[in-house]
VEXBA-376152 format. One record per residue (C-alpha): x, y, z. Coordinates in steps of 0.02 Angstrom, whole numbers, plus 50000, padded with zeros to 5 digits. Layout:
<nodes>
XYZ
...
</nodes>
This chain:
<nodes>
433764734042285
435174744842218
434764762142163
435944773542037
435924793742029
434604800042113
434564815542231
434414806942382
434144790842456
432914797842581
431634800442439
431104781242465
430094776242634
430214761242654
428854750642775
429354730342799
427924720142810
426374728142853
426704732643044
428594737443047
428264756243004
429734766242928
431284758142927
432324771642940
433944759042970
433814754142779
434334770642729
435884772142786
436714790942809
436774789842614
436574804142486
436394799442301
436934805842160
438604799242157
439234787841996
439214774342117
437644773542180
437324762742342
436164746942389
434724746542500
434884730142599
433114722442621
432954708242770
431734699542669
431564681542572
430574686242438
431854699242380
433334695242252
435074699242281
434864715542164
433324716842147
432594732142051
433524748142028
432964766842008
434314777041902
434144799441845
434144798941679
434024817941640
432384826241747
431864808841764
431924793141898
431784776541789
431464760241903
431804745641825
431904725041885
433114718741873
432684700341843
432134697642032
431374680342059
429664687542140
429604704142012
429594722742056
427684731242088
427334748142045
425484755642099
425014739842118
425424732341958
426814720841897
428144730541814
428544723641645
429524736141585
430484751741640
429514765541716
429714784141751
429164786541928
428114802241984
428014809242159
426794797342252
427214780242171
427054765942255
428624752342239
428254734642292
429834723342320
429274707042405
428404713442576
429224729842578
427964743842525
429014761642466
428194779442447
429374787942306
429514806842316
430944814842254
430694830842346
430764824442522
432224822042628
432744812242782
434214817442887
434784802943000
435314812343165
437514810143194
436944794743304
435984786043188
434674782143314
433344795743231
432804807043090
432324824743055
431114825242899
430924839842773
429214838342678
427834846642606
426404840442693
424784837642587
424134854042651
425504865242666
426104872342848
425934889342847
427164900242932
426694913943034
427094930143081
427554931843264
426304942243386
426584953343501
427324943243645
427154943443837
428164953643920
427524943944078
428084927344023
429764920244113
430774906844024
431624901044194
431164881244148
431784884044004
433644894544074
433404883144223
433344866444128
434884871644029
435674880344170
436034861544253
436524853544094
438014865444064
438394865744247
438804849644231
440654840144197
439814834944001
438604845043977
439644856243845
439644849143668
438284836943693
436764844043583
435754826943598
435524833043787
435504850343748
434074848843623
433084836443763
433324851043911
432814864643759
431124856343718
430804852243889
431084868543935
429834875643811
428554862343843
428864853443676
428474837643623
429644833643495
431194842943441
432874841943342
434514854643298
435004854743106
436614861543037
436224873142935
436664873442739
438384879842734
439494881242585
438414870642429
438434857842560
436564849742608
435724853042771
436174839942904
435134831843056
436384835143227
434924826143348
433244823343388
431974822243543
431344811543607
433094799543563
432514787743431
431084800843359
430624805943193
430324824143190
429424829443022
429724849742990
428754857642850
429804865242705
428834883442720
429184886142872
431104878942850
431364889742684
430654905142784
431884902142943
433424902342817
432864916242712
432394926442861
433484920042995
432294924443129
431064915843233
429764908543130
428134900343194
427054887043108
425304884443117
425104864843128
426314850443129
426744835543007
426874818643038
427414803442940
426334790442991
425894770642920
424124765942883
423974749642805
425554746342760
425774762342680
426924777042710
425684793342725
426044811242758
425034821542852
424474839542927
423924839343102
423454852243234
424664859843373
425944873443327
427744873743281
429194885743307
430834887843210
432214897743284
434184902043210
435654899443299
436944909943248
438704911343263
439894925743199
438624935143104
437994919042990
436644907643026
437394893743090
436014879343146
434124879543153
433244872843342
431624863643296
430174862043426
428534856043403
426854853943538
425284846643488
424304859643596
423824874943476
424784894243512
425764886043620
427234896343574
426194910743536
426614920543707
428424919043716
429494934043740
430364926743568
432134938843570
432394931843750
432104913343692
433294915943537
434574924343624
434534908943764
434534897243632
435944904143553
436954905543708
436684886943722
436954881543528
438194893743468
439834885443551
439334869443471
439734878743291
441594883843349
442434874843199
441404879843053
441824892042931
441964911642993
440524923642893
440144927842717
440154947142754
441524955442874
440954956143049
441874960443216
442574943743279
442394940843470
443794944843555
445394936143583
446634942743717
448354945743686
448664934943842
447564921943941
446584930644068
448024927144231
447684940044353
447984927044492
449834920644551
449084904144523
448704906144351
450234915844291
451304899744364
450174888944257
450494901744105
452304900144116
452624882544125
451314881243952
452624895243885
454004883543952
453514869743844
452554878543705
454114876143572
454384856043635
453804841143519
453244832143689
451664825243730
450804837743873
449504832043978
448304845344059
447604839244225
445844850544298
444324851244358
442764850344204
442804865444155
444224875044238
445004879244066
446004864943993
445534868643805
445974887143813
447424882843905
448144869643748
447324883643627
448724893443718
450204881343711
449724878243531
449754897843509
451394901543586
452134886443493
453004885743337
451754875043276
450474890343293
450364892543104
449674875843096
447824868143141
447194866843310
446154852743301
444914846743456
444194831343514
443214827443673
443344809143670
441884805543785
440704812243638
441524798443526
440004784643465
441064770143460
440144765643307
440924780143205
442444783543327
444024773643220
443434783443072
443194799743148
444904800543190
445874792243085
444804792142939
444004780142807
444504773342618
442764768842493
442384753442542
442614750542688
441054750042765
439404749642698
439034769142659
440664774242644
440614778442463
442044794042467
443824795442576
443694805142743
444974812842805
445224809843009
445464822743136
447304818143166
447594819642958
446724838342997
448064841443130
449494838243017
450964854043060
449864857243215
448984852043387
447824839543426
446924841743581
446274825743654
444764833143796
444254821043915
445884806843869
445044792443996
443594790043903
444574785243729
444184769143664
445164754443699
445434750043506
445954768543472
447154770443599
448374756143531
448134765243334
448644783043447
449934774143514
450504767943340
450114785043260
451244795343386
452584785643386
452894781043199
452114797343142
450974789843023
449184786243016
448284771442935
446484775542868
445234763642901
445154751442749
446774757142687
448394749842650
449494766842645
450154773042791
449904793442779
451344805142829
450634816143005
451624826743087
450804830643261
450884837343421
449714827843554
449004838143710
447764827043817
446584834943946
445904825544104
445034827244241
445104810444324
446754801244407
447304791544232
448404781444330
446854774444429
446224772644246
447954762244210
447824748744359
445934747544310
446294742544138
445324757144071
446764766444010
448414756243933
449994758644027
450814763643883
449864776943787
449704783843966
451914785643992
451924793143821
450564806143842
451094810444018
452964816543993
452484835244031
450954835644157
450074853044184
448974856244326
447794866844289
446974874544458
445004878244489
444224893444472
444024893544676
445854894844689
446044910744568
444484920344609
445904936844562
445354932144378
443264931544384
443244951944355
444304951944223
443424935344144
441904943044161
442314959444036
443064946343916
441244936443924
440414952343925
441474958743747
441474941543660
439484938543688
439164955943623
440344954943468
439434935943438
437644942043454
437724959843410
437104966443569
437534981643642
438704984943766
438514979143942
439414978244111
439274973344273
438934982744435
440604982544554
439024972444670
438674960244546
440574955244513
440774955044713
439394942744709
440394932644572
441764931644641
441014925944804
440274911644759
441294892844740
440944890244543
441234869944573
440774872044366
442394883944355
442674893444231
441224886744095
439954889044248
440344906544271
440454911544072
438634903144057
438124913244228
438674929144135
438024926143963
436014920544056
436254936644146
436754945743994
435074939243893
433914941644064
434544959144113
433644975944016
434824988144072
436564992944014
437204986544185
437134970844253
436424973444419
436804962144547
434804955644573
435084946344404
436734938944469
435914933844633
434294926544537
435784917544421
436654910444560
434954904444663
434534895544511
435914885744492
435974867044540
436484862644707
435514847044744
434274840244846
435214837345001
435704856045033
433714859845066
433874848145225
434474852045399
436524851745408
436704834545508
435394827645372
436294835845207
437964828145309
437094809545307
436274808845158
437894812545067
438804800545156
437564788045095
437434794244907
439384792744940
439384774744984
438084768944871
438914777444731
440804767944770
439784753244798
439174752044626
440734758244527
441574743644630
440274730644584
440144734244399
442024735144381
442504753744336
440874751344202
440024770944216
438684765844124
438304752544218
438544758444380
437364775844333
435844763744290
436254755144447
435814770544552
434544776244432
435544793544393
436494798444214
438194794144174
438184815844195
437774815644352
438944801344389
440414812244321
439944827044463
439784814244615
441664807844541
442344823044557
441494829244718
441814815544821
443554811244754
443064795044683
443994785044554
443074772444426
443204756144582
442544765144730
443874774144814
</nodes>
């Protein structure tokens, strides 16, 4: 069935057969209204290679067959003639039953594997004003939850597990994180949970969160549901809660949680829950566009925060080879500081008039990955009806950071190769080599030459990245630069959120610096900015940091006697090289092996000193 202008292609739901449900995989990540429309590819027999068609001519959607062999229905009735549909029309094409309405919209989530849905349900959702909340009510699921997933080696810049440890947090059922509208550009689905789920907002309480940009609750949910073969809306009980994430004074994304158990958001302390939210959203909005209005911008130091002798060696040799062309590879701990450490090189460079551009190549879906970063020419895949330009086109006269370099693709590291080498990048689909001029910095923090005799990593791409090698060292090792991180937290999170000044007591910081931060430097800016939303007073007392650092995930095995902690790691220890050596290097693998995430996989790697085979 090929359809011409029409505002989107999410205005047809489409069900296949009479048991299939939605198919949300027939409608593509496609938006309509373009002169060259796009096809909806129907696994059926009884429909013709083009089938029917459904054009905007004017304020109007025409459908029309287009001499199919079995004919196009519409409500039920042969269609012998062009049509104008209404909102509510029912399209028959062989066994494939679609709802027309030209006012709803599905978002396919950046994985593809679900959808957010904007409607207005039969009877509308209403959204209400927020009651007087609980003071008595503590969020620490909800901190706690979130607390582990950012103490974690990937738990930064994955909002597919940040939206799952959100909703479970608030005892949601279903949830999902939209970018917000920005610039003329149309809203956009980021992820949804449970993975594969539809989530169905209503458009009151949407319009209301962007108007408002505040917390806005809804009375009832929506669901999309199939009842005979048919594609129905409808209003249901439970209760629904909208909140904004901003970022730099502008709303930035929208967190989406839903419960099927009435008021059940009714009692939360809602400032505290936005402010936690944001603190776990905002970062994930880095790259977007700064704010309509002038605001103060969170702070950027003169000079990296190097208090320690450890750090200040690190700072000079980046200053050392800030003005080379060279490759530089950045060797830490997760999150010791490897992408504010190239932010630097690129900064004191004399490429620093040019784009910094970041990647964290574990996030990559290989699905999407070749055209993500080198980008795409029409046509050449189904979808791609426009050019894209790639992140290393982006980078031209600048830096391209490459976070995480072991997890890169096999395919994409012989076009890197080919792209630093020549200087030139070939878009996906195209023909024309495009001009680049730029500067590679690679982070890491596993042994890439273990990576290299696995076959992981080629031997090649690994010579070229690794000509100036950086070390950066853990925030253990520097503990001279936790006060002076700290006031840097403390400024930027107040300039970000407009909160009022804050510090912390000399005891707090003594506790900070203290403690072992195996999470570095991103655990202790997320232990500063919870204590920031939990504390009252304009002093961080060091109670909150001690609550902050009890809640922090330190496994099971530390709640045992010493001898047993001592065995039981030595057995998670061997089990785990066991399985990395039995499945080959294969993470994946070897995490559903032992039954843990690939997450949790990365923290007993770099505990226990363990390459990808075992030892």
């Amino acid at each position: 069935m090929e359809t011409g202008e029409a505002p989107r292609l999410s205005s047809l739901l489409v069900t296949h057969g009479h048991h299939f449900g939605v198919r949300y995989s027939l409608l593509e990540r496609t938006t309509l209204g373009r002169s060259s429309g796009c096809t909806i590819q129907l696994l059926d027999e009884k429909v013709s290679r083009l089938h029917s068609s459904i054009t905007r001519e004017g304020e109007h959607f025409i459908l029309r067959d287009e001499g199919s062999s079995n004919g196009t229905g519409l409500n039920g009735r042969l269609l012998l003639e062009p049509a104008i549909l209404q909102p509510g029309d029912e399209v028959a094409v062989g066994n494939n039953l679609m709802l027309f309405d030209a006012n709803l919209e599905i978002f396919l989530d950046l994985e593809g594997a679900g959808a957010v849905i904007a409607a207005m349900p039969p009877e509308a959702a209403a959204a209400s004003d927020l009651p007087k909340t609980s003071e008595t009510f503590r969020v620490e699921a909800l901190l706690a939850g979130i607390s582990e997933l950012l103490a974690g080696p990937r738990g930064v810049g994955r909002p597919a597990a940040l939206v799952e440890a959100a909703g479970v947090g608030l005892l949601g059922d279903r949830a999902a994180l939209l970018l917000a509208p920005l610039g003329g550009e149309p809203m956009k689905a980021v992820a949804t949970w449970p993975h594969r789920s539809r989530v169905c907002i209503a458009r009151p309480l949407l319009k209301r969160l962007i108007e408002e940009r505040r917390a806005v609750l809804g009375d009832g949910t929506v669901q999309l549901s199939v009842q005979q073969g048919r594609s129905l809306l409808e209003s249901h009980g439970g209760s629904a809660l909208g909140l904004p994430v901003t970022r730099g004074g502008r709303l930035r994304g929208i967190f989406y949680v839903e419960s099927s158990r009435p008021d059940a958001f009714r009692q939360l302390p809602m400032e505290l829950v936005c402010h936690t939210i944001n603190v776990a959203f905002a970062p994930l909005f880095v790259g977007l566009p700064g704010p309509l209005r002038p605001s103060s911008p969170p702070p950027e130091p003169e000079r990296p925060v190097a208090d320690s002798a450890a750090m200040q060696m690190v700072i000079e040799q980046a200053a050392s080879v800030a003005d080379l062309a060279t490759p530089v590879l950045l060797r830490g701990e997760p999150g010791s500081g490897k992408d504010f450490l190239a932010r630097t090189i690129h900064r004191l460079g004399s490429r620093s008039r040019g784009p910094f551009v970041g990647l964290h190549c574990g996030s990559l879906s290989r699905n999407v990955a070749e055209s993500i970063v080198f980008g795409h020419m029409p046509g050449a895949f189904p979808g791609a009806d426009a050019p894209r330009v790639g992140l290393v086109e982006q980078a031209d006269g600048g830096t391209l950071f490459l976070d995480d370099l072991g997890e890169l693709p096999p395919p994409l590291q012989v076009r890197l190769l080919r792209c630093v080498q020549e200087g030139r990048v070939y878009r996906l689909g195209g023909t024309r080599p495009v001009r680049c001029d730029v500067r590679i910095i690679a982070g890491t923090s596993r042994d890439l030459a273990n990576l290299v005799r696995g076959g992981v990593l080629r031997a090649d791409l690994y010579e070229h990245i690794a000509q100036t090698v950086v070390d950066v060292p853990p925030l253990r090792d520097r503990l001279a630069d936790i006060g002076p991180l700290v006031r840097y937290f403390v400024r930027s999170f107040n300039a970000e959120h407009g909160t009022t000044i804050r510090q912390f007591a000399p005891e707090a910081v003594g506790q900070l610096e203290a403690h072992d931060w195996p999470g570095n430097v991103r655990e202790l800016r997320d232990v500063v900015h919870r204590a920031l939303v939990r504390s009252r007073e304009d002093d961080v007392a060091a109670i909150t940091v001690e609550q902050e650092l009890a809640a922090l995930p330190r496994g099971q095995a530390e709640d045992h006697a010493p001898e047993l902690a001592d065995q039981i790691r030595r057995i998670d220890r061997e089990f785990t090289a066991r399985a990395l050596a039995r499945c080959r290097g294969s993470r994946t693998r070897a995490a559903r092996m032992l039954d843990i995430s690939v997450p949790e996989l990365d923290r007993r790697l770099v505990a226990w000193k363990l390459d990808l085979f075992g030892e």
